[in-house]
C-alpha positions as CSV (number, residue, x, y, z in Angstrom):
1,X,-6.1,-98.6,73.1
2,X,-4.6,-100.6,76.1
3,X,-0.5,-100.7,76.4
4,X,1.2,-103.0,78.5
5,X,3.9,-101.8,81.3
6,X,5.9,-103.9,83.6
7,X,5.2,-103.5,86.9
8,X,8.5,-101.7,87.8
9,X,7.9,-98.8,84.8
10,X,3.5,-98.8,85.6
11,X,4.9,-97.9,89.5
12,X,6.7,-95.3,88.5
13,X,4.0,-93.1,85.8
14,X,1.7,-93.7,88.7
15,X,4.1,-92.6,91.5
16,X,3.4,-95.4,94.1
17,X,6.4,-98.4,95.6
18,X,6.6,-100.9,93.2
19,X,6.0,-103.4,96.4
20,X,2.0,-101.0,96.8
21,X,1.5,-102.8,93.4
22,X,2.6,-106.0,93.5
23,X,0.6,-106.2,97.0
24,X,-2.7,-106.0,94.9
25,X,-1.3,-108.5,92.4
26,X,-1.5,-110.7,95.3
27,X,-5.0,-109.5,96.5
28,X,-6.8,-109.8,93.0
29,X,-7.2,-106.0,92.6
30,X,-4.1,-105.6,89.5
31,X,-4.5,-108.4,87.2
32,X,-0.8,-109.0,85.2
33,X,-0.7,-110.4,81.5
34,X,2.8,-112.2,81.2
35,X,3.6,-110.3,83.7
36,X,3.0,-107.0,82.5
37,X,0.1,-104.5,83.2
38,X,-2.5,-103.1,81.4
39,X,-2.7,-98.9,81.4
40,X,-6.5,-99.4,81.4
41,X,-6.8,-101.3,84.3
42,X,-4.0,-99.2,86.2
43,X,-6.3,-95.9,85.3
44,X,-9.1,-97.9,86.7
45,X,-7.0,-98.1,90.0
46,X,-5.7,-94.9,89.9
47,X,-8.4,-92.4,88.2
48,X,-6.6,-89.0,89.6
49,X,-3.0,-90.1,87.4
50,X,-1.8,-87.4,85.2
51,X,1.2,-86.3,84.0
52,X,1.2,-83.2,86.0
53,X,0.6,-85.1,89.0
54,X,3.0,-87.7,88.4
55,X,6.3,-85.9,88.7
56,X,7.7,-86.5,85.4
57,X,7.2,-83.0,84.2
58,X,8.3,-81.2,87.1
59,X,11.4,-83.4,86.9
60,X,12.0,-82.2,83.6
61,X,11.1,-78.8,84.0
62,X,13.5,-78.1,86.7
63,X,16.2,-78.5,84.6
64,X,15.4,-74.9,83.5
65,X,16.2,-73.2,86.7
66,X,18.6,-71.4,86.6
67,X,20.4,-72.1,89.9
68,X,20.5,-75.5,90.1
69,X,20.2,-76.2,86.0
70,X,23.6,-78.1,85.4
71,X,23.9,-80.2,88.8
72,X,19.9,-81.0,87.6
73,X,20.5,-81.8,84.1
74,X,23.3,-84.3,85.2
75,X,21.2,-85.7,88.0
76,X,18.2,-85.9,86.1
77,X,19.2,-86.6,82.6
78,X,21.4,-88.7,80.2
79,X,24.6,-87.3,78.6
80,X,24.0,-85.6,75.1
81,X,25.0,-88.8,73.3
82,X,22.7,-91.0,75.4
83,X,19.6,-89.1,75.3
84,X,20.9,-89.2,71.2
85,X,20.7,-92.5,71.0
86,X,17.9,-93.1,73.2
87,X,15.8,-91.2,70.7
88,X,17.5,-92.7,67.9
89,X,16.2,-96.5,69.1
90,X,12.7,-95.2,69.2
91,X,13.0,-93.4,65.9
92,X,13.9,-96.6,64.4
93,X,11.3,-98.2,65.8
94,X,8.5,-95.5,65.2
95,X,9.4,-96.0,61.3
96,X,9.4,-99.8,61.5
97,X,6.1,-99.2,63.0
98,X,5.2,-96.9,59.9
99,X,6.2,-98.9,57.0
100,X,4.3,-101.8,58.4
101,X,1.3,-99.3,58.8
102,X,1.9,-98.1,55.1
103,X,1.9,-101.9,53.7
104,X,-1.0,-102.7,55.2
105,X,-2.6,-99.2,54.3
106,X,-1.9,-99.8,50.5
107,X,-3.3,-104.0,50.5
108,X,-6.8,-102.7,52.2
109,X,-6.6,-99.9,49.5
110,X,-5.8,-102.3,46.7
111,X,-8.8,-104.6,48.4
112,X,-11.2,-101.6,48.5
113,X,-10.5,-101.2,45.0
114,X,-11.2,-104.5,43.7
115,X,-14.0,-105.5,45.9
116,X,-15.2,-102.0,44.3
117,X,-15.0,-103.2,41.1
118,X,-16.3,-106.8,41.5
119,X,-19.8,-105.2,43.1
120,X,-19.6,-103.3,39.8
121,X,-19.8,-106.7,38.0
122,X,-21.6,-108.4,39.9
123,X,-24.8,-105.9,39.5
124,X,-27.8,-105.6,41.9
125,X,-28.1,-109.5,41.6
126,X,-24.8,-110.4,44.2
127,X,-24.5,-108.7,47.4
128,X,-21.8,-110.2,48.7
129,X,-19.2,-107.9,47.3
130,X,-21.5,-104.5,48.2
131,X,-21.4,-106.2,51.8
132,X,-17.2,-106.6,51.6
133,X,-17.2,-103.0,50.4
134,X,-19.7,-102.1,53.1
135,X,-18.0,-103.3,55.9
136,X,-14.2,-102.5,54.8
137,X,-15.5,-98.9,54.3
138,X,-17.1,-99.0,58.2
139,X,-13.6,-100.4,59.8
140,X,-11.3,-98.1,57.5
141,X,-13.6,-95.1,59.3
142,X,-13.1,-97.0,62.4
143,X,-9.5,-97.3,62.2
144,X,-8.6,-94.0,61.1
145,X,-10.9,-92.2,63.3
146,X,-8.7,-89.6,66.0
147,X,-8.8,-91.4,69.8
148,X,-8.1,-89.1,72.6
149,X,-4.2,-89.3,73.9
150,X,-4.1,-92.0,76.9
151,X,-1.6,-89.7,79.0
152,X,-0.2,-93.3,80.6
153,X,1.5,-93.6,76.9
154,X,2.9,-90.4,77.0
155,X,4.3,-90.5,80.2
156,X,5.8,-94.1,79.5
157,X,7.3,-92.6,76.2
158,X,8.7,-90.1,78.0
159,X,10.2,-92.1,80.7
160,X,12.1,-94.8,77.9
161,X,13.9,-91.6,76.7
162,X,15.1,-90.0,79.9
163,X,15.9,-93.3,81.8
164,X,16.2,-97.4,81.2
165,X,14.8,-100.2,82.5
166,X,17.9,-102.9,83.2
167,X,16.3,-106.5,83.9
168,X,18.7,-108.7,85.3
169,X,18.9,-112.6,84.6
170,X,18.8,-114.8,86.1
171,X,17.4,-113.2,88.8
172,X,14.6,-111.2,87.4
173,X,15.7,-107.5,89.4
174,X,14.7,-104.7,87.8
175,X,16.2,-101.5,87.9
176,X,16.0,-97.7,86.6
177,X,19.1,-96.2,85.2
178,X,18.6,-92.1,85.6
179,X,21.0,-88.8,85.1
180,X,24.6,-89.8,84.1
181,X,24.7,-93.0,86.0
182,X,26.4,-96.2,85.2
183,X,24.7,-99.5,84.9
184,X,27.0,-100.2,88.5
185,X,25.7,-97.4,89.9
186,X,22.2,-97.5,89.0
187,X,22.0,-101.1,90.2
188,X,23.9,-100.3,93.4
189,X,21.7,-97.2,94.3
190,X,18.3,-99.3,93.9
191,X,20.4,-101.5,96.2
192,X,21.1,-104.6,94.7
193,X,23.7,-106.8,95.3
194,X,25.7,-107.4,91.9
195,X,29.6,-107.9,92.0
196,X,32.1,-105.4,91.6
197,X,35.7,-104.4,92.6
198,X,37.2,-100.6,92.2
199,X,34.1,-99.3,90.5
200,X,36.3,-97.5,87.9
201,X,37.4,-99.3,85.3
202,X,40.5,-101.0,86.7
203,X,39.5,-105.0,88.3
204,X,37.1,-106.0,85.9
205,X,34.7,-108.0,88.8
206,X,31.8,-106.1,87.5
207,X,31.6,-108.0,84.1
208,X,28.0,-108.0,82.7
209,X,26.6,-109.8,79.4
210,X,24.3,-107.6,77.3
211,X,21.1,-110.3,76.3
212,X,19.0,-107.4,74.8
213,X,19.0,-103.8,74.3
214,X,22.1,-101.5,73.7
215,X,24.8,-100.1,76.1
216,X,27.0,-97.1,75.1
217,X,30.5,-96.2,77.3
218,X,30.7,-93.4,79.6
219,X,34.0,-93.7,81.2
220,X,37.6,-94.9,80.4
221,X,38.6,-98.4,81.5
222,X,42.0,-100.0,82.0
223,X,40.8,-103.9,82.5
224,X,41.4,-105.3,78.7
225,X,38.4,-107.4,77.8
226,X,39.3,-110.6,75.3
227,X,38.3,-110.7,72.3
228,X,36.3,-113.9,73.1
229,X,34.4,-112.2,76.1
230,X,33.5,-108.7,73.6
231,X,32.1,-111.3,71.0
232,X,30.0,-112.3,73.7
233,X,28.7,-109.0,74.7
234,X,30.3,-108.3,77.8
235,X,31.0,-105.2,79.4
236,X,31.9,-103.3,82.4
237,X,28.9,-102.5,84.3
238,X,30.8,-99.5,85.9
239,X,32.1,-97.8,82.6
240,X,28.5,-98.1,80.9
241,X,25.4,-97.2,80.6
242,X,22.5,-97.8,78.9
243,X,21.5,-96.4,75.3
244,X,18.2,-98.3,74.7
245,X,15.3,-97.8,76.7
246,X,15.0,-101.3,77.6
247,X,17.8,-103.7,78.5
248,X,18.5,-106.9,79.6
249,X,22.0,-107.8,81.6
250,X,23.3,-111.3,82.9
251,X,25.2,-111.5,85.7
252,X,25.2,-113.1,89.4
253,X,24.2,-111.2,92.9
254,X,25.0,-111.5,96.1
255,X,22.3,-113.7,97.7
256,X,23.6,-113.6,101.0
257,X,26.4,-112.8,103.4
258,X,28.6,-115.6,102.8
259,X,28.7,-114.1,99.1
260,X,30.4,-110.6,100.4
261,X,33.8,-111.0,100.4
262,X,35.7,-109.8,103.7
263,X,38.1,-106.4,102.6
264,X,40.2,-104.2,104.0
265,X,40.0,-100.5,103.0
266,X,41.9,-97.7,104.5
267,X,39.4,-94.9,104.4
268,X,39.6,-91.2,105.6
269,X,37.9,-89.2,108.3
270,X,35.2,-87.0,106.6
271,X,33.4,-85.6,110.0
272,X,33.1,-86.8,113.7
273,X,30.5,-85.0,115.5
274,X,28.1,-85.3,118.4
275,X,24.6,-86.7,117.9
276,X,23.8,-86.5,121.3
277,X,26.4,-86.2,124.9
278,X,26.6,-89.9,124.5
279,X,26.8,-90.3,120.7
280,X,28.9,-89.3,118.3
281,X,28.7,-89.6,114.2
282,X,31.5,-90.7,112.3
283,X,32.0,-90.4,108.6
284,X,34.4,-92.6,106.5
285,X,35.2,-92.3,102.9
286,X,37.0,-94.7,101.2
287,X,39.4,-94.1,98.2
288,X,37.5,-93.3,95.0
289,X,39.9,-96.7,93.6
290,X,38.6,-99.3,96.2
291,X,35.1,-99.0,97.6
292,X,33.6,-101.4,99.8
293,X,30.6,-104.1,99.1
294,X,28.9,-104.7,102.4
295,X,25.2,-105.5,102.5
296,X,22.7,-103.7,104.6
297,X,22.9,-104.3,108.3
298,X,26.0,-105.5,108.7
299,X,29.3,-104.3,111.1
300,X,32.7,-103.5,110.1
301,X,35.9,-103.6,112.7
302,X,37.5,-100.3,113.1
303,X,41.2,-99.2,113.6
304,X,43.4,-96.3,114.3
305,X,46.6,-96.6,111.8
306,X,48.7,-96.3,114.6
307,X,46.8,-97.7,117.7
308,X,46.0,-101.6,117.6
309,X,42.9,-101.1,119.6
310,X,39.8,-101.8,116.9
311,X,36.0,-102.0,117.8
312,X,33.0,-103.4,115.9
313,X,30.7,-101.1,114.7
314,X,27.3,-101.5,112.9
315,X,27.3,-99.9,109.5
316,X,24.4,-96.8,109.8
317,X,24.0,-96.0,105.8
318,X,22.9,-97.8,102.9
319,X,25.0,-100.1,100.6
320,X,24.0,-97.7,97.7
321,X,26.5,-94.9,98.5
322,X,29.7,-97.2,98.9
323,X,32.1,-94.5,99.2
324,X,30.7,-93.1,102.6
325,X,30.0,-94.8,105.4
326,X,28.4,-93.7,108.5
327,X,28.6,-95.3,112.4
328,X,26.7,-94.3,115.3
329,X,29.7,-94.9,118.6
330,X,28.1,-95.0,121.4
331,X,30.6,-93.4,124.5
332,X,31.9,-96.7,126.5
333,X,34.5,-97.2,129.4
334,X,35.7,-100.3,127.8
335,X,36.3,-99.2,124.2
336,X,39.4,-97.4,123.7
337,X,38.6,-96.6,119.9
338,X,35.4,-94.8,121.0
339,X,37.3,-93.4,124.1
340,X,39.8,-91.6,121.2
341,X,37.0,-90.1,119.6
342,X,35.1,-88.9,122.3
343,X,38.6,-87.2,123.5
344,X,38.6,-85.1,120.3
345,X,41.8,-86.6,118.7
346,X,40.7,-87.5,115.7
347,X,40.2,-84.9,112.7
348,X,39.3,-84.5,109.1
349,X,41.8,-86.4,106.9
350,X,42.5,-88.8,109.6
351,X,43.0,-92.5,108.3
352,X,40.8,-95.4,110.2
353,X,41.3,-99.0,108.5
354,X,38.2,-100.9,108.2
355,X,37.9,-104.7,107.6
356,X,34.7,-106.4,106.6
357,X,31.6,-106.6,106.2
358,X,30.8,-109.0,109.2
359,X,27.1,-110.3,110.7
360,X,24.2,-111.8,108.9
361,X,21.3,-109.5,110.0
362,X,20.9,-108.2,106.5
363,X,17.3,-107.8,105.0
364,X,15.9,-111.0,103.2
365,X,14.1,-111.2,100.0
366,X,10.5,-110.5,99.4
367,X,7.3,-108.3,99.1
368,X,6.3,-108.6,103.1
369,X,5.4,-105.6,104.8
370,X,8.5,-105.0,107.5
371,X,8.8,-104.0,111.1
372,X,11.5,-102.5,112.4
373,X,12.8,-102.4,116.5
374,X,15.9,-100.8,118.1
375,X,17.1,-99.7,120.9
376,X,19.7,-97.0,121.6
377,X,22.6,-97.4,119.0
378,X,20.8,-100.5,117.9
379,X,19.3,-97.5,115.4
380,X,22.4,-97.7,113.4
381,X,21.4,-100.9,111.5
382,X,18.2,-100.5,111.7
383,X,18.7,-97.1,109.6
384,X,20.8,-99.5,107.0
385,X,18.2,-102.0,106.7
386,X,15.2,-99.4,106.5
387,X,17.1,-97.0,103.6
388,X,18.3,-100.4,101.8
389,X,14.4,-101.4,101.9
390,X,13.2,-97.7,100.4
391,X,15.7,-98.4,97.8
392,X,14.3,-101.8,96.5
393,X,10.8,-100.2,96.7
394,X,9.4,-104.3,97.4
395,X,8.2,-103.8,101.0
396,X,4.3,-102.3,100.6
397,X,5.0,-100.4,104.0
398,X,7.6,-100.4,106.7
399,X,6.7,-99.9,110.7
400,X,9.9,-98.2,113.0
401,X,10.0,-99.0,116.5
402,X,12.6,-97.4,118.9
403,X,13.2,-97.9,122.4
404,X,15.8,-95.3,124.7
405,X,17.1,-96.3,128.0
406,X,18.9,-92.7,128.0
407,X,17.8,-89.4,127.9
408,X,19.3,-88.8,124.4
409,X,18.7,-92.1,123.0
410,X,16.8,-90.8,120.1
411,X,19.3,-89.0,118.7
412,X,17.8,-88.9,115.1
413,X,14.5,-88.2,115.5
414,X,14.2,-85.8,112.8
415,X,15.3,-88.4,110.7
416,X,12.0,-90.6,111.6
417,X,10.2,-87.8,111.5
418,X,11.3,-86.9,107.7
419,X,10.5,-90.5,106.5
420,X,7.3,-90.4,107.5
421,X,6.6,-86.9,106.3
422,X,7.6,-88.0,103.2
423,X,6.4,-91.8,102.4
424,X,3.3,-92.9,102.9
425,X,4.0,-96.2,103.8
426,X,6.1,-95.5,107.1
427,X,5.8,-94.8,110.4
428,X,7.4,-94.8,113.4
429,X,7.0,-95.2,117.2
430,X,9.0,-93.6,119.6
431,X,9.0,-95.6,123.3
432,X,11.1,-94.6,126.5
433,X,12.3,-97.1,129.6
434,X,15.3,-97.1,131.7
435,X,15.3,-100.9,131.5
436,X,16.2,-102.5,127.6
437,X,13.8,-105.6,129.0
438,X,11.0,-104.1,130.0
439,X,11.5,-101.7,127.1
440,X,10.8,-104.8,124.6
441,X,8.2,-106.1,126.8
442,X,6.1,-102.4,126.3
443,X,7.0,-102.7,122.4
444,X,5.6,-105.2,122.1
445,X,2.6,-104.5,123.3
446,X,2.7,-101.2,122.0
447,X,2.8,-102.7,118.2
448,X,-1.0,-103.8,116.8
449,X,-2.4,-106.5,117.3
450,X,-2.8,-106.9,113.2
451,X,0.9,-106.7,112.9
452,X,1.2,-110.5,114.6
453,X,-1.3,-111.7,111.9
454,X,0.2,-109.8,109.1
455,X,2.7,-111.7,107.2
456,X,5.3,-109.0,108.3
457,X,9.4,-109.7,108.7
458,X,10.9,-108.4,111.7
459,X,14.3,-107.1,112.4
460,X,15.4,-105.9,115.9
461,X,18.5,-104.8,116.6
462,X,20.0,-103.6,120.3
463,X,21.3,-104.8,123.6
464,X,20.8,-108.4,124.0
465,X,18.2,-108.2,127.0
466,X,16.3,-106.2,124.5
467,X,16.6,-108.7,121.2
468,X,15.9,-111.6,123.2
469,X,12.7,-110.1,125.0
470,X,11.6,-108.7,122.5
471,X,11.6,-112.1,119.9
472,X,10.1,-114.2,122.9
473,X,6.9,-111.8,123.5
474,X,6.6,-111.9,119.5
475,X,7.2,-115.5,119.3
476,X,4.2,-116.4,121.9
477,X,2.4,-113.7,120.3
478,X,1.8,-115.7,117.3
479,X,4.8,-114.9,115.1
480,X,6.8,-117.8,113.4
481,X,10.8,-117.7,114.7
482,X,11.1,-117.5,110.4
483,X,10.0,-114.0,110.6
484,X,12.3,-112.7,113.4
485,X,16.2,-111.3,112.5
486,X,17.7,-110.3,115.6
487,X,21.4,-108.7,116.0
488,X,22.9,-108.8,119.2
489,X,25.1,-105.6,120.1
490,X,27.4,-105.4,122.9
């Protein structure tokens, strides 16, 4: 017998993007039923699913080995009491599910009974009842005959126990909570955008209403709820988690830029070192009591505690790890921040005071396959934008283009080279020109044809000659100045 999944849970049993699927929504091929998904028509599309294949056992099964078996079960799996009450919900349910089943077991056995005895009655001259008997006796054997086990059910029962589906309103996001995580830091590591302050316990911005489902505490707070706000299910998104399989949170997002607050954190030096003679990563943490809500592709300004000179730097990692943030400084005459690092005076433990987030080139909303251009350090958002984008899973497949005007302007290529090793729906182009114009001008033509008549989003990022090239030859190419985000770096 059919089930029905949501999209979100049917991507993951069968291991694609959740953006792969709702593409053939939108082609015809994957028909939804109030918006969820039939397991017989997701077999029909993907015939070689099983649970072996699917990574769900091999997830569960590492948690056996023996050198990595407690930072895997705390990764991988709930807390004791979660994973208790997990099971508990779906005990509950499995014996509501029973004593409906044992109801209506005993009225068709009281039916069989009389309809039994009224053929008796009625003799050879009445046939109706014999009939009634006849075919009660052909859908008992029907009903109680053994089906094989649809291995989509197993895997989705599975799945309800060892993580939870959050569905946010009123926005509709979904996410997965997994491991030990809270419902903050689920939702912040499949990058969206919901408000939130310290992150442990203490400023109370991350105030959720439960609609549906069950949430059980994992952490301490200091921020007193009223009385009025508990009776109306709210909690702290970042001191819960969830204890039902399914659950349903209402709360507001960040929709854009304007809706980031501008902060100022004094974070630490974790690491500066070279990426290439002309590049150098630098690693920030901030305090574990004040993280910092930025969206991806955006800049922060950064200061020396004691030195006034500050520069603006594009943030290179993703929103979902808040903590630590990563920059690409590129070596330049007229920076005096970059000049310091470069001259190997700053160390480990070091203080640099950020303020931001600044910039609108942040990824918009939507399912459209996305293209990607840089050039030089104008890799740092791009990476942003590209690892935000993997963690939605909503773009079916994502295109990298990246230009050098220098010998070491590549200076991550492994890391191209890992994403598309390891996603299907990437890949990347590397180009090479001495001049940022021409450079866009070969990208250009470099990128397929089909990508112009695609309904693809575009984000380039890089010296200015290069972003402004590069939007005019895709604007007279065919592509609508909608599709195009360009930011500007000096």
């Amino acid at each position: 017998m059919a089930r029905w999944l949501t999209v979100w849970r049917a991507a993951q049993i069968v291991g694609v993007p959740r953006g792969v699927l709702q593409q053939r929504v939108r082609s015809g091929e994957l028909e939804l039923a109030d918006g969820l998904v039939s397991t017989d028509t997701l077999l029909r599309l993907y015939p070689q699913c099983r649970l072996e294949e699917s990574g769900l056992l091999e997830r569960v099964t590492q948690i056996r080995e023996e050198a990595f078996g407690r930072r895997l079960r705390e990764r991988i799996l709930p807390s004791q009491e979660v994973l208790a009450q997990r099971l508990l919900r779906q005990s509950q349910e499995l014996l509501d599910v029973q004593r409906h089943l044992q109801r209506y077991h005993a009225l068709v056995i009281d039916l069989r009974e009389r309809l039994r005895a009224s053929a008796a009655e009625a003799g050879a001259s009445d046939v109706r009842p014999a009939e009634l008997l006849r075919r009660l006796n052909d859908g008992l054997a029907r009903a109680l005959a053994t089906e094989p086990v649809d291995m989509l059910d197993v895997m989705d029962d599975m799945l309800k126990v060892v993580s939870a589906q959050v569905t946010l309103r009123p926005s509709g996001h979904q996410f997965t909570v997994e491991g030990r995580d809270t419902l903050l830091q689920a939702a912040v590591r499949a990058g969206l955008n919901l408000n939130y302050g310290c992150g442990n316990g203490s400023c109370g911005l991350c105030k959720v209403r439960v609609i549906a489902g069950d949430v059980t505490r994992t952490m301490p707070s200091d921020y007193p709820l009223s009385e009025n706000e508990k009776a109306q299910g709210y909690v702290l998104a970042c001191a819960h988690t969830a204890a039902s399989s399914e659950l349903t949170l209402e709360t507001l997002e960040a929709e854009s830029a304007e809706d980031i607050p501008l902060q100022t954190v004094v974070t630490s030096v974790r690491a500066v070192r070279p990426l290439a003679p002309d590049t150098l990563a630098l690693h920030l943490q901030t305090p574990r009591s004040q993280r910092l809500r930025f969206l991806a592709g955006q800049s922060l300004a950064l200061a020396f505690a004691d030195d006034d000179a500050s520069t603006l730097q594009p943030i290179a990692s993703c929103p979902c790890d808040d903590r630590n943030l990563h920059f690409f400084v590129p070596r330049r005459a007229d920076d005096a921040f970059a000049a310091r690092l470069f001259g190997g005076g700053v160390k480990p433990g070091d203080t640099v005071t950020v303020h931001g987030p600044h910039g609108r080139f942040v990824l918009a909303e939507g399912t459209q396959p996305l293209v990607f251009a840089a050039c030089d350090t104008g890799f740092a958002p791009i990476k942003s934008l590209i690892e935000h984008a993997l963690s939605l899973e909503a773009a079916p497949s994502l295109a990298l283009y990246w230009l050098a005007t220098r010998p070491d302007g590549h200076f991550l290529e492994n890391q191209c080279r890992a994403w598309s090793e390891a996603l299907d729906p990437f890949e990347y182009t590397l180009l090479a020109d001495d001049d940022a114009g021409a450079g866009a001008t070969r990208m250009a033509a470099a990128m397929r044809a089909d990508l112009f008549d695609i309904d693809c989003a575009f984000y380039v990022a890089g010296p200015a000659a290069f972003v402004r090239t590069l939007r005019a030859e895709l604007v007279a190419a065919g592509v609508p100045v909608a599709r195009i985000s360009g930011e500007e770096l000096s």
